[in-house]
Every structure is written in C-alpha cells, then in structure tokens.
C-alpha positions, 0 to 999 in steps of 0.5 A: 554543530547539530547532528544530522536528521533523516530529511536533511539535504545532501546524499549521505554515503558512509555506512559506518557508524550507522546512523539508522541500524533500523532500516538495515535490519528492514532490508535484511528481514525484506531479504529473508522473503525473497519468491519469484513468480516461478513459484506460482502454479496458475493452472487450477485457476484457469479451471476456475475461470473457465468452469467455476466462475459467474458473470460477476465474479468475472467482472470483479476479476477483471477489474481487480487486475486492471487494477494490478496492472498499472498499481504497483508501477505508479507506487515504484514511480513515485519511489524512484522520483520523489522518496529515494533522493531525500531519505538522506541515510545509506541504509535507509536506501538500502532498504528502498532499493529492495522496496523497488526490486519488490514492486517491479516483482509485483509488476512481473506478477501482475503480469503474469497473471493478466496473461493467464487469466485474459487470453484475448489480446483486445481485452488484455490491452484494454486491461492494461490501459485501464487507467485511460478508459475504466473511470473507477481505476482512473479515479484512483490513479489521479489520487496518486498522480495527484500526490507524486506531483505534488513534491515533484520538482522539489529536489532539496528538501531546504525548507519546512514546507518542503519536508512536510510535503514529502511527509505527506506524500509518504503518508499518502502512498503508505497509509492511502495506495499501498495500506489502503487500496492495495489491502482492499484488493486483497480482500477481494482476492481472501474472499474468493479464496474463502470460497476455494477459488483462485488458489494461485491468485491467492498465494501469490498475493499472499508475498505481497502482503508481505511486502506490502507491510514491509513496506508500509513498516518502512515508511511508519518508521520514516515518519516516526524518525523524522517526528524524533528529529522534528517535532515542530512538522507535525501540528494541527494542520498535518493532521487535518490534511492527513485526516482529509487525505484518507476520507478522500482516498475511502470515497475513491475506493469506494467507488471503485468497489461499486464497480467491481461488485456492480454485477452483484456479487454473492456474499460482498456488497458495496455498504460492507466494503465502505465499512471494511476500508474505514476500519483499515484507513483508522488502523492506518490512523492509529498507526500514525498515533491519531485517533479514530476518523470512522469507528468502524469494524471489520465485517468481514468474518472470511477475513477473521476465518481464512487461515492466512497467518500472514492476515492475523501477523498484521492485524493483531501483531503488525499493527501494535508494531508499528504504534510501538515505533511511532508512539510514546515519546514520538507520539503526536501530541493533543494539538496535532 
C-alpha cells in the first residue's frame, strides 16, 4: 500500500506518529505571536485625523479601511469552506485552526479601527459595505469570490483535477489576496508611518504582517509538500494559470490604487505602486520556483528605510525560507 499524501481524501485524526511535525512547529511558532488589539493605543492617530491630515490622505484611509474591513473575513471564509476539510494531516489543521483565530483577530482589529477612525455612523456603514458600492474594492472582492467558488462544492478531492483546483485556490489566496493585496496595503500603512503619521495604525499592522507571513509560510509549505508527493500536478499548464492569476490580480490592485491615491497623494503615485506590487507578485513567483513575470524593482526607499525589522525578516530572510522548502528536489521543473 502506497503511503498516505497530504491531499488524499479522508480526515486523518491520529497525531502520533506525526506524518507532518512542519505544520506543528508552525502552530506553535503562530502560538508564540499571540496580541490582542488591547494593546493597541489609537489615541495620538485621532489627533492625526484631525489635525494632520490632507484631503487626500483622507481619502487613502478611507479606502484603505474599506478595504480591511470586509478582506480578512473573505480569506477566513474561503479557509473554513474550501482549505480546512481537504488538508488531510491533524497537525496541518492544528495550524489552520490558529490561522482562523488570527483572521477573526484582524476582523476585531479591522473593526476597531473603522470605530476609530470613522466616527459618523453613515460613513461607518458605507465603509463596511464597501464591496457593494466602491467599484475598486469590489473588483478585488470578485477576484476572491471568484476563486473560493471555484472548488466550492468539490467535497473530496478524488481526482487530478480536483487537487489541482485546490492547488490553485491556495496559490491564489496566499500568493494573490493575502501576498499581494494585503502587502500593498501595508505599504500604505509604512508610507505614512514613514511620514510619523498614524503610530497605532502602524503597530497593529505590524502583527499582522506577522501573521500574514505565517501564513503565506503555511500555505508555500502546502504546495511544496504536495509537489513532493505529487509531482505530476505541476506542469505547463499550472504555471501559465498561476502566472495569469498574478497578472490579473496586479491589474485588480492596481486599479484600486488609482482610487486611493486619486485625490493625488504627496510622495506615492499610481505608476510606483504598479512597480512595487510586480516586484511583490515575482517575489511570490520565485517563492513558488518560477521564474520572473515583470522584473520590476521596489521603488519605494521608506520601505527600504523605515525601521520595521519585521519588513527586513521577509524580504531578506522569509523569502529565501520559503524557496528553501519549495526548491531543490521540489522545485518545478523546465516544462512547468
């Protein structure tokens, strides 16, 4: 008998021996970086709303918590609905399990800050129906609804085309929503950090990052374990997809970012923001053992600058990590 494989169908229960001690460790490392929005002092950013603000920059927060408000509970739907029933390991859902706790986190976050920062009820409510009436966020939010219904009734994943599809919806939420859309927005978080502005905004964006690369982490791991185990769902064809899916998710955020910057923000433009998010979607590329799509550069130098050493861990250090696990023997080979 063949042994057991990550994707196989079923719903693995025993711990011992563990199949996947990986997954474990990641749990107990997204244990070790447990906060709590308790820890979050707003106070001197509502003095920035207030007194320190321009228009635009106005306008970029407004969006960019419309934005947070809805994001990480599409992502923690498509966790619970399509990834958590077909990662056949225990341990692997241990570590989902902490993933889902984390984003309901970012949702009380999330929350507590559109409180903060949006005092009129109206506006408040509109922000939390962003996906419905701001065309830019709704753009993004079909991208993702568009992927979780892709493998949405598929309750066994029995056949090859079955696992590829759930190979592709986790590339699509770790690489695309969560590396790609998610990082963007930190950006702009980092940017006016980089200008003193915003100090509570910027540290609890700061855990999430954390988070967020754990997860993203988690998900690398997935694909490369499964690549392991099945070599033959990665070809030709998975890497023209995958490589469509980050083109279109830069075009999707993209135009997002000629929204929030529309009111014509002092020192971030629109043609450097389409640079910075195809130097993050190849990053995601090479994490993945492809090769370049855009061969741009980060041009952002407060990126480079700020002292955020959780920016500098995965740039410099995470990123290498991850090629680690998915490189080598597992690496996709010259026809993929």
């Amino acid at each position: 008998m063949s042994a057991a494989r990550l994707l196989d169908p079923g719903f693995e229960l025993t711990l011992r021996p563990m199949r996947y001690p990986i997954f474990y460790d990641m749990y107990r490392d997204a244990i070790r970086n447990t906060w709590t929005v308790e820890e979050i002092d707003f106070g001197i950013d509502i003095n920035d709303l207030q007194d320190k603000l321009t228009p635009a920059d106005r306008h970029l927060i407004e969006r960019l918590v419309a934005f947070f408000a809805t994001g990480d509970s599409i992502v923690a739907n498509n966790l619970v609905l399509n990834l958590y029933q077909h990662v056949n390991a225990p341990e692997a859902r241990m570590y989902l399990s902490r993933q889902l706790y984390e984003e309901a986190l970012h949702v009380q976050f999330y929350l507590t800050l559109l409180d903060a920062y949006v005092p009129d009820m109206e506006r408040r409510a509109a922000a939390f129906a962003a996906v419905g009436n701001i065309p830019s966020i709704r753009s993004k939010a079909d991208f993702c609804f568009r992927w979780i219904d892709s493998i949405q009734q598929v309750r066994r994943l029995e056949t090859r085309d079955d696992r590829r599809a759930f190979l592709l919806n986790l590339i699509c939420f770790a690489c695309c929503i969560e590396g790609l859309f998610f990082f963007a927005a930190f950006a702009y978080v980092w940017f006016l950090r980089s200008r003193g502005l915003l100090p509570g905004l910027a540290a609890g964006t700061n855990w999430v990052f954390r988070d967020e690369s754990g997860h993203m982490a988690f998900a690398l791991e997935v694909i490369g374990t499964v690549r392991r185990e099945e070599p033959g769902l990665f070809d030709g064809a998975m890497e023209r997809e995958v490589r469509t899916m980050l083109r279109e998710a830069v075009e999707v955020e993209a135009a997002f970012a000629h929204d929030v910057l529309s009111g014509g923000v002092n020192g971030l433009s629109p043609r450097e923001m389409r640079e910075y998010l195809q130097y993050v979607a190849d990053l995601r590329l090479a994490a993945l053992g492809l090769q370049p799509e855009f061969g741009s550069r980060n041009p952002f130098a407060f990126l480079e600058l700020q002292d955020v050493q959780e920016l500098t861990n995965f740039f410099e250090r995470r990123v290498s990590a991850y090629q680690v696990g998915i490189n080598g023997e597992v690496a996709f080979d010259d026809a993929f």
